[in-house]
C-alpha positions in Angstrom: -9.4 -13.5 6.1 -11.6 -11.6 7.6 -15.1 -10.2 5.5 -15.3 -7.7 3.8 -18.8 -6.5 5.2 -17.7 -2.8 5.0 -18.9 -1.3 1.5 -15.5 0.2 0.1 -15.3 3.4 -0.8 -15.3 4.8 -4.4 -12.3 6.0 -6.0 -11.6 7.8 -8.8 -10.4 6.2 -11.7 -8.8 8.5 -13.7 -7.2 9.9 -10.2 -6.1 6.9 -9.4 -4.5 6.3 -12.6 -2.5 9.0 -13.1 -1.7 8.6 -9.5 0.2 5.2 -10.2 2.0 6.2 -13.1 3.0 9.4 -10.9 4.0 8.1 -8.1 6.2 5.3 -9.9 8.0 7.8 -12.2 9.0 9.3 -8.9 10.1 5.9 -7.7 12.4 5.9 -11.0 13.8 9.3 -10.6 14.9 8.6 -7.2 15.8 4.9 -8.1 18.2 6.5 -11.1 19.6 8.7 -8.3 21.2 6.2 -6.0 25.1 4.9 -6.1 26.2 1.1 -6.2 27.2 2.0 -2.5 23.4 2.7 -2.1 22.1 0.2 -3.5 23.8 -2.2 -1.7 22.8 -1.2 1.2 20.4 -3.4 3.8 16.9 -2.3 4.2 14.5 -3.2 7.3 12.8 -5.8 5.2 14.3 -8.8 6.4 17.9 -9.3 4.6 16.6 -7.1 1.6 19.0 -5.2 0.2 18.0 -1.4 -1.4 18.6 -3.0 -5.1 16.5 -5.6 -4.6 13.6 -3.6 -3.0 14.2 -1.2 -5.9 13.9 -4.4 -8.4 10.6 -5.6 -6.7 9.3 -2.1 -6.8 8.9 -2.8 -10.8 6.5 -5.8 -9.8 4.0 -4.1 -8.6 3.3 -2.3 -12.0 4.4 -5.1 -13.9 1.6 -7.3 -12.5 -1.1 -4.8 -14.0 0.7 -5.7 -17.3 1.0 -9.3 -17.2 -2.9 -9.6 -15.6 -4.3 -7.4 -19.0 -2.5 -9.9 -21.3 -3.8 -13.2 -20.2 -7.0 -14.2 -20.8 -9.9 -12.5 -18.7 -11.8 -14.2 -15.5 -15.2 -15.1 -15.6 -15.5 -13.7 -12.4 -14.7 -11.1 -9.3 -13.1 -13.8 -6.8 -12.0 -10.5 -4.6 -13.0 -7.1 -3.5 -10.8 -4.7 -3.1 -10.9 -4.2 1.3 -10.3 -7.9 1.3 -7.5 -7.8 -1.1 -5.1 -6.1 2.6 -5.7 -9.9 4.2 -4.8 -11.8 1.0 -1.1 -10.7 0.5 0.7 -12.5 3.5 0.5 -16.1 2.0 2.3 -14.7 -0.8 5.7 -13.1 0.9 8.0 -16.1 0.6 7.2 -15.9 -3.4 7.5 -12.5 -3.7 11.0 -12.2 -1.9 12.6 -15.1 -4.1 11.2 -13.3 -7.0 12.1 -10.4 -6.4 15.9 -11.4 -5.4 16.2 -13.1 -8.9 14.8 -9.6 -10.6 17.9 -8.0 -9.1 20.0 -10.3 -10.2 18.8 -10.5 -14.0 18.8 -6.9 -14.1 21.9 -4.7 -13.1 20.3 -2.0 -15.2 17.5 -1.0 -12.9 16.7 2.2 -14.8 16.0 0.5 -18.0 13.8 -2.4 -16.1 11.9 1.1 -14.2 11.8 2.2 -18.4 10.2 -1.0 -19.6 7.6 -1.6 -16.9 6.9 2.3 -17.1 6.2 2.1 -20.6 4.0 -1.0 -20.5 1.7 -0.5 -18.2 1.3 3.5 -20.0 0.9 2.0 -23.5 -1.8 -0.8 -21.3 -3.6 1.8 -19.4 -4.1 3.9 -22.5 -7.2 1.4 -23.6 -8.1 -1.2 -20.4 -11.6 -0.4 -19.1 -12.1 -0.4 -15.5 -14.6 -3.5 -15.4 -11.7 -5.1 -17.2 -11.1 -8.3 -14.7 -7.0 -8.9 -13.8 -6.3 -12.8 -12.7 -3.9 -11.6 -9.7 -2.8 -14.3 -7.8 -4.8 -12.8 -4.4 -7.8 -13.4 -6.6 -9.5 -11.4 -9.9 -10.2 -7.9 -9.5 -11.6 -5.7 -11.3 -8.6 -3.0 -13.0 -10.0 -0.3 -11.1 -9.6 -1.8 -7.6 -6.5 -3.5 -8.4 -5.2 -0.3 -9.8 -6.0 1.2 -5.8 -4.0 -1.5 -4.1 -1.2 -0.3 -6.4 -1.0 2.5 -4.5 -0.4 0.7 -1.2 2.6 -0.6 -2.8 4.0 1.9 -4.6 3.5 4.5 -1.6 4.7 1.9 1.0 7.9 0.9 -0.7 8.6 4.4 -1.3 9.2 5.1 2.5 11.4 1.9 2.7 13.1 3.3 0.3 13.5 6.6 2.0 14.3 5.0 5.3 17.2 2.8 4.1 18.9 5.6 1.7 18.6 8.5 4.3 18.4 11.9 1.8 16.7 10.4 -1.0 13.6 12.2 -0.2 11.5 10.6 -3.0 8.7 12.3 -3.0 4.5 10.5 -2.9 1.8 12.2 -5.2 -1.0 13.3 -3.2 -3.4 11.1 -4.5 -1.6 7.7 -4.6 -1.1 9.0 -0.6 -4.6 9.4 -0.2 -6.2 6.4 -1.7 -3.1 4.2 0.2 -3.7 5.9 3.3 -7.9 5.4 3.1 -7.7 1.9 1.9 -5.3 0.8 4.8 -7.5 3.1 7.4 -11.0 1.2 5.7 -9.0 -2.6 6.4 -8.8 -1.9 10.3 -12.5 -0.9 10.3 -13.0 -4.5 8.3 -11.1 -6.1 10.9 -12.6 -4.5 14.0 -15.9 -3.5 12.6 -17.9 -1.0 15.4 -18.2 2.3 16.3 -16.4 3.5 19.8 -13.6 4.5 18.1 -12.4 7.1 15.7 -9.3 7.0 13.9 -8.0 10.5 12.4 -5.4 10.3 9.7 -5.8 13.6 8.3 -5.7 15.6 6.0 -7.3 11.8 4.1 -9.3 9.7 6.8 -11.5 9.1 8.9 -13.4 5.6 10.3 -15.2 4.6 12.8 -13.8 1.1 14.6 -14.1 -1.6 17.5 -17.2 -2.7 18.8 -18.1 -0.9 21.8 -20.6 1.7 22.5 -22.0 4.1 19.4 -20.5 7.9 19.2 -23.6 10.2 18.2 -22.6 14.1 18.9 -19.8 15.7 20.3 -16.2 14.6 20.9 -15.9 10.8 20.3 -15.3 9.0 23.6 -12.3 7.0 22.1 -10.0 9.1 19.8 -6.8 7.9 18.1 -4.8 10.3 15.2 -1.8 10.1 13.6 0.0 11.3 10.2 -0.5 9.4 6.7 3.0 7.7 6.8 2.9 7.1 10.6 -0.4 5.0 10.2 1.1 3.2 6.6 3.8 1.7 9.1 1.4 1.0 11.7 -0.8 -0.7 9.1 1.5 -2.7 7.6 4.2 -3.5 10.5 6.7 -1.0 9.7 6.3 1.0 13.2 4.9 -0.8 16.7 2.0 0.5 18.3 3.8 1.5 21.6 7.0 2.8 19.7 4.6 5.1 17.9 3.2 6.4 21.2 6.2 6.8 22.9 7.5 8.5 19.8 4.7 10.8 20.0 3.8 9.9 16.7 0.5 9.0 17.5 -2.1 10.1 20.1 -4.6 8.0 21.9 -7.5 9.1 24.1 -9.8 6.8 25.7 -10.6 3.3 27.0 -10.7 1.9 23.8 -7.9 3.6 21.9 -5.4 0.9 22.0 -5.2 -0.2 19.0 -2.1 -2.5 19.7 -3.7 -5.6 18.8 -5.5 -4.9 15.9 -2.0 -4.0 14.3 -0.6 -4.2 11.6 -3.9 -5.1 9.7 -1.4 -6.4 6.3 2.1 -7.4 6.4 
């Protein structure tokens, strides 16, 4: 894992809230939308199928639940621009678990109901110093509350890629705070200053060591769209695929950012 020496930025917590329960009620609404045919259909996520991504969807609002009912940590163990290189020791788990949610639930509307209810009637009184025992590490509520976001906004455009029309939409802050947390974990991983990464309208960093950019037009100059750079981020798109796409743009010696990608997965 690499260290978090990067400070993180600050979020807004009540932003950040509504943002989750936003952007999983529009998960639901699309969810509700979708025919047996539909949901048994594959998805690029290994041999996934649109139900169970759906099912494991749920998760990642039910873990906020399940972490504010067990007994509180002593201590942080894990800040939130390392929590992006703690989740790949954890796929296996999550794919059987999220197969067997599928399964014990052929009502996904009323397991979207529960966990939407839950974590509402949870939220309502949880301070933000509150500390979770996730399984990546303890976190403070209002960090782990951000890398909700990455979830919720990334499964959404699986979802929209394997049911083509389903068009669920992403609240603009959940986008935002995804988008910047994923942009802040490639400058953690190739901390510097040569090159800028544009992800407007939500980001900008600086990355890869190099020489410093002062004034003017940065030397080294990559920029892309917020969902183009989630799938770059988290292994959904290739580098090269994305430039031949023309879905990203790259100027300068040091604007390959081919192996620094994905930064999770």
């Amino acid at each position: 894992m690499p260290p978090a020496k990067r400070r993180a930025r600050t979020y807004d917590s009540a932003k950040i809230r509504a943002a989750v329960l936003a952007q999983f009620g529009n998960v639901r609404d699309g969810v509700r939308a979708l025919t047996d045919e539909q949901l048994a259909r594959p998805t690029h996520l290994g041999d996934w199928s649109v139900r169970e991504l759906a099912a494991h969807i749920t998760m990642a609002v039910e873990t906020v639940s399940r972490n504010l009912e067990r007994d509180e940590p002593t201590k942080v163990e894990l800040g939130l621009l390392d929590w992006p290189f703690a989740t790949a020791a954890r796929a296996g788990d999550i794919a059987d678990g999220s197969r067997a949610l599928a399964e014990q639930n052929p009502d996904l509307d009323a397991l979207y109901a529960r966990a939407e209810q839950r974590i509402a009637e949870r939220l309502a009184t949880a301070p933000d110093d509150r500390l979770l025992a996730a399984r990546t590490g303890a976190m403070t509520l209002a960090d782990y509350l951000v890398t909700r976001t990455v979830e919720l906004v990334v499964h959404t455009d699986d979802l929209n890629r394997a049911v083509p029309g389903l068009g669920i939409p992403y609240d603009r802050q959940a986008l935002a705070a995804c988008t910047r947390l994923l942009a802040d974990a490639l400058a953690v991983k190739a901390p510097g200053a040569s090159t800028e990464v544009r992800i407007p309208p939500y980001a900008v960093v600086q990355c890869v060591e190099g020489p410093r950019h002062t004034r003017g037009t940065p030397p080294n100059v990559v920029e892309t769209d917020p969902l183009t750079w989630i799938r770059l981020a988290t292994g959904r798109m290739a580098w090269q695929a994305a430039l031949e796409d023309a879905r990203v743009s790259a100027s300068g010696e040091r604007a390959d950012l081919g192996g620094l990608l994905p930064v999770m997965c």
